[in-house]
ZAGURO-130029 format. One line per 5 residues: their letters; for each residue x, y, z of C-alpha. Coordinates in steps of 0.2 Angstrom, whole numbers, always signed. Each point is the difference from the previous one (the first is absolute). Example, Ala and Ser with C-alpha at 12.3 -4.5 7.8 and 13.67 -1.06 7.14 Angstrom:
2
AS = +62,-22,+39 | +6,+17,-3
This chain:
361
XXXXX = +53,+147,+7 | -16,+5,-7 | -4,+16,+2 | -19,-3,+0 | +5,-7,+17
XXXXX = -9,+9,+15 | +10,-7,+13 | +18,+6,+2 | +11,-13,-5 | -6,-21,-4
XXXXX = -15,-6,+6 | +2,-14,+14 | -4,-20,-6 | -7,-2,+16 | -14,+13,-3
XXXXX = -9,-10,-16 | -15,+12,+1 | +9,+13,-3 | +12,-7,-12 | -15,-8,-11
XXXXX = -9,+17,+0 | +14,+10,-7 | +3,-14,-13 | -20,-1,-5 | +2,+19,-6
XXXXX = +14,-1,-9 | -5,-15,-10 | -9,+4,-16 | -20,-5,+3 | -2,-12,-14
XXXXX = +14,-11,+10 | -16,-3,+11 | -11,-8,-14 | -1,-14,-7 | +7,-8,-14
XXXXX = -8,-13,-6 | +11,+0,-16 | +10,-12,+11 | -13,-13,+4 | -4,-1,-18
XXXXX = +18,-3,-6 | -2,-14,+14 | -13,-7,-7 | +5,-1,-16 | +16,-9,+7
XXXXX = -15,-17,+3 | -1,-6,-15 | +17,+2,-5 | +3,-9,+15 | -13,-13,-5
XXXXX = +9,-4,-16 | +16,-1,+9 | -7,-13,+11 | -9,-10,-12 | +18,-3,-10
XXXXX = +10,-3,+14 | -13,-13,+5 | -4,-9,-17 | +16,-11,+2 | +2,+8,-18
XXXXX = +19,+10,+4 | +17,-5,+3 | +2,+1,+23 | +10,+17,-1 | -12,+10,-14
XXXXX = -12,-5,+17 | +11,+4,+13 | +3,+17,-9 | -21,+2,+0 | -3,-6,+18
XXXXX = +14,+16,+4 | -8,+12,-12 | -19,-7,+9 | +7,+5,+18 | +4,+16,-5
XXXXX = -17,+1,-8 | -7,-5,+15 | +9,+10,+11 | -4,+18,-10 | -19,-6,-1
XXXXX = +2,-4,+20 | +6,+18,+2 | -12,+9,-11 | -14,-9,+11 | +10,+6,+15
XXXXX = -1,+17,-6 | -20,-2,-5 | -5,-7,+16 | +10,+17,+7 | -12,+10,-10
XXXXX = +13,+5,-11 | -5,-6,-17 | -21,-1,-2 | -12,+10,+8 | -12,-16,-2
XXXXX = -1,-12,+15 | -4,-14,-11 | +15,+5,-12 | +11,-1,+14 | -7,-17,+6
XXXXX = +2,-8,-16 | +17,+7,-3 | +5,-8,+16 | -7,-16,-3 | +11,-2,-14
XXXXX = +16,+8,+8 | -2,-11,+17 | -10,-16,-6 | +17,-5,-7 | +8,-2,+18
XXXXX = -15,-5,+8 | -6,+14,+8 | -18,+9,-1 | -1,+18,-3 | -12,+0,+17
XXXXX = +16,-8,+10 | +14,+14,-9 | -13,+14,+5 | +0,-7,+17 | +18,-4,+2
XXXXX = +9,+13,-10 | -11,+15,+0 | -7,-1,+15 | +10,-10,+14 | +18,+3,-8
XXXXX = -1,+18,-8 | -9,+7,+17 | +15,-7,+11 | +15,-1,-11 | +15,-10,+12
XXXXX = -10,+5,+16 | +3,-15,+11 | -15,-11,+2 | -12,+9,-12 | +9,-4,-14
XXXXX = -1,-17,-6 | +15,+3,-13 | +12,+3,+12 | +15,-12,+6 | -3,-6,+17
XXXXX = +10,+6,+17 | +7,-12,+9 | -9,-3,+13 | -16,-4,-11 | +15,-14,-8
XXXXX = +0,-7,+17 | -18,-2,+2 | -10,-1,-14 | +1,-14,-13 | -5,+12,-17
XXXXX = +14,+12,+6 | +11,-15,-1 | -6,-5,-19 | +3,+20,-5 | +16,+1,+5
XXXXX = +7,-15,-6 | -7,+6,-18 | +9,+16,+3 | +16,+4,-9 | +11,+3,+14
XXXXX = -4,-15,+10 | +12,-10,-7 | -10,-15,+0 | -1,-8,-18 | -21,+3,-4
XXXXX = +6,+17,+1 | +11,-1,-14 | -17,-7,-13 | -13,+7,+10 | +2,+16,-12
XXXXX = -11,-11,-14 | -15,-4,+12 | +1,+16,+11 | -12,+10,-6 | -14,-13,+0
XXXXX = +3,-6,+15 | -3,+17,+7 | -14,+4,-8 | -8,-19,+7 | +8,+3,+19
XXXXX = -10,+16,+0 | -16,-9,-3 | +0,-14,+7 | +11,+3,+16 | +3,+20,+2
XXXXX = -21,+6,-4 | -5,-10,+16 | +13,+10,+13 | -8,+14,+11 | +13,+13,-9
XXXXX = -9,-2,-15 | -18,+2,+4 | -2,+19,-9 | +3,-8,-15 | -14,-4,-12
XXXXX = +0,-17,-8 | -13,-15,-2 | +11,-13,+5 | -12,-14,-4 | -4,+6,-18
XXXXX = +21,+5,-2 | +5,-18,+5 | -14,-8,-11 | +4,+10,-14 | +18,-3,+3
XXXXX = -2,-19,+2 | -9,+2,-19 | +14,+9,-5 | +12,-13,+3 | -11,-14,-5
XXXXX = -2,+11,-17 | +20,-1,-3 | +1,-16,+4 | -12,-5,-13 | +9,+10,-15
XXXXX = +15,-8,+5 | -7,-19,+0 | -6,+4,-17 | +15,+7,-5 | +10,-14,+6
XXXXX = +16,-2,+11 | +12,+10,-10 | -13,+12,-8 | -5,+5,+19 | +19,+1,+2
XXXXX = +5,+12,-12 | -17,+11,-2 | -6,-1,+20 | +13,-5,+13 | +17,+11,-8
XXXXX = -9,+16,-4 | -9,-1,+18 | +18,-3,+9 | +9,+13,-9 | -14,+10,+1
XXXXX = +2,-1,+20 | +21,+3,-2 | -4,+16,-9 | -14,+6,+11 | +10,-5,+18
XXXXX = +15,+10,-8 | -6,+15,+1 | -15,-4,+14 | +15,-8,+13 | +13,+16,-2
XXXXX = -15,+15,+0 | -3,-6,+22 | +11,-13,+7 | +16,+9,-2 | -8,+14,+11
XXXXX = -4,+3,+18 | -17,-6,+8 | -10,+14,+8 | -15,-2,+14 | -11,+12,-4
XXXXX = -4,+10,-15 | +3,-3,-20 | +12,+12,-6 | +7,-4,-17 | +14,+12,+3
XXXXX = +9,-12,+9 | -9,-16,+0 | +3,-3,-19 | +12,+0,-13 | +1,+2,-19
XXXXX = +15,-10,-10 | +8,+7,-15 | +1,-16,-13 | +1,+0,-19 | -11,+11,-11
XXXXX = -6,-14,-9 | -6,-9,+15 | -10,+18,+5 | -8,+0,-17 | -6,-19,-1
XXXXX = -6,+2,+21 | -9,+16,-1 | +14,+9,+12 | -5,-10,+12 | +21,+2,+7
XXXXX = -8,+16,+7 | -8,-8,+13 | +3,+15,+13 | -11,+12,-10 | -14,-12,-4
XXXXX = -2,-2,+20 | +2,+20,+2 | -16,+1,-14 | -5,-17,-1 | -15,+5,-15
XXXXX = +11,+11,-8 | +7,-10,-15 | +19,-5,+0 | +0,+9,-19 | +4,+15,+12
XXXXX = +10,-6,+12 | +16,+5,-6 | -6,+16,+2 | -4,-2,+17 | +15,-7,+5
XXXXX = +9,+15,-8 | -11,+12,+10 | +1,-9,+14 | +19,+0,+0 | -2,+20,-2
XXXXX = -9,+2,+15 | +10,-12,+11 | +13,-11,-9 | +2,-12,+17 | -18,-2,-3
XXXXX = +1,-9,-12 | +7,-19,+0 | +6,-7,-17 | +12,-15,-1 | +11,-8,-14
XXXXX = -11,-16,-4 | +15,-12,+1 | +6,+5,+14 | -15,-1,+10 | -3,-17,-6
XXXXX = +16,-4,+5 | +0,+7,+18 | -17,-9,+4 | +8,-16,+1 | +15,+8,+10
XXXXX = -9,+8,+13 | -10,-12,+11 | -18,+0,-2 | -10,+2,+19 | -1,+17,+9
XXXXX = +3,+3,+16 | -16,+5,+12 | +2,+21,-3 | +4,-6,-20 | +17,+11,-2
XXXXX = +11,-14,-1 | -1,-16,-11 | +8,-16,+9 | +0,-20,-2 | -11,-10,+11
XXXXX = +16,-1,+14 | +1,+18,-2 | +16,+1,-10 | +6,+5,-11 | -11,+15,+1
XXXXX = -2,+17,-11 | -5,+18,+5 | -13,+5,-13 | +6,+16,-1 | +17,-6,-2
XXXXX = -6,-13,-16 | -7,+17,-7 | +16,+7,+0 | +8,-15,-9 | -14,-1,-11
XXXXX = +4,+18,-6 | +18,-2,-1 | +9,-1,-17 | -1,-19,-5 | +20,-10,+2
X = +0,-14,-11
């Protein structure tokens, strides 16, 4: 227990405020700035990543030296991703027009906008993290299942569903997201605090695509293959691993955000937190979404100090495999996980329990 501690004994989860406060003063104040030293290492990642495509397109190497490329170009792709997700976070430049550009080259590539992540992500998803309705990355319950045709859509791309699209839709998931928000999510009533230009987004958008599509008819059927398509769906599996385990393994809440129990962290390989930025500490980037995840181990080991339940970290294997165990649609209060029929059926807070079980292979 840290001693600093005002309060005798741990700080509750369910009092955020409070809970946030005491870890803003313990944090050193330069975790508050930001550091651009990671937005240049992202762009310094383009042109390597512009060399890599141009060799696995030329038609020039044997079909696995390109596979091997179109892997290394999805990782690429997903580290610049993140660094834009941190930028557009205010995490990395204090320039607006530094962050813009940085997320135009970290989102173009799955053909999303930096206007359409600022309003999905930053402002619709992070202000309603897994509140039913408001967010529009959450699983559906199962009376929206019933009713509502995208519910129906989500859920069979969910792992859990059991139907077969769930076990591919890892490698488009992320895009699609990114497109159900702007063409389908913007336009509902729940949305309408969040600032976007829908119109210029979809235009801009539409260019993106048509953009893509033009470097991969120059560069042929199997150049687009290996230097576009590939690195954009493994791009996708790498993001949805961690995006699908940090909130769909949790319980749904009605009201307020609270990262304390609405999101979870996963402990994966140290070399997967050093090519994606920490981003497996997805918790703490929630708790201080502009405070850069260079410093969120730290956070987490105060955060453990002054409430260890507090804090929600799970193996990344494990989580991954739980998801497509436990069904994927809440019930209406969003404490328990069922199928459509309504079995089989999960207490979230019992899936918590398995989750931080010791794993039985």
């Amino acid at each position: 227990m840290n001693s600093s501690n005002p309060q005798a004994g741990p700080i509750p989860a369910d009092d955020p405020r409070w809970l946030r406060s005491e870890l803003r003063r313990v944090m050193p104040p330069e975790s508050f700035q930001p550091q651009p030293l990671r937005g240049i290492v992202a762009f310094g990642l383009v042109p390597v990543m512009v060399v890599l495509m141009w060799a696995a397109g030329s038609g020039r190497l044997p079909w696995w030296a390109c596979l091997l490329i179109s892997f290394a170009l999805g990782q690429m792709v997903t580290a610049v991703g993140l660094a834009a997700h941190e930028a557009l976070h205010h995490a990395v430049f204090r320039s607006r027009a530094l962050e813009s550009l940085l997320g135009w080259v970290g989102f173009s590539p799955f053909l999303v906008t930096p206007g359409n992540w600022r309003a999905w992500h930053v402002q619709a998803h992070h202000s309603a993290a897994n509140v039913l309705v408001r967010d529009p990355d959450i699983l559906p319950r199962q009376s929206e299942w019933r009713t509502q045709w995208f519910a129906k859509v989500f859920h069979a791309m969910s792992p859990g569903s059991g139907s077969l699209l769930s076990f591919v839709s890892f490698s488009f998931f992320f895009t699609a997201q990114g497109q159900a928000f702007l063409w389908h999510h913007s336009r509902l009533p729940q949305f309408k605090h969040v600032h976007m230009h829908r119109t210029r987004e979809r235009v801009l958008t539409v260019l993106v695509m048509v953009g893509w599509g033009a470097v991969g008819w120059w560069m042929g059927p199997m150049g687009a293959l290996y230097a576009l398509i590939l690195p954009l769906l493994i791009g996708n599996i790498t993001l949805m691993i961690y995006i699908a385990t940090n909130h769909w393994l949790l319980a749904a809440h009605e009201e307020s955000d609270n990262p304390f129990v609405n999101t979870a962290s996963v402990a994966t390989h140290p070399v997967m937190d050093w090519l994606h930025y920490n981003f497996s500490h997805h918790q703490e980037h929630h708790i201080f979404p502009a405070m850069s995840p260079k410093f969120a181990p730290l956070l987490r080991k105060h955060l453990r100090d002054l409430n260890p339940e507090a804090s929600q970290v799970y193996p990344h294997l494990h989580a991954l495999r739980m998801l497509y165990r436990r069904p994927a649609l809440y019930a209406e209060d969003g404490q328990t996980l069922m199928a459509p029929e309504g079995t089989p059926a999960i207490a979230t807070e019992d899936l918590r329990r398995q989750l931080k079980e010791p794993i039985v292979l």
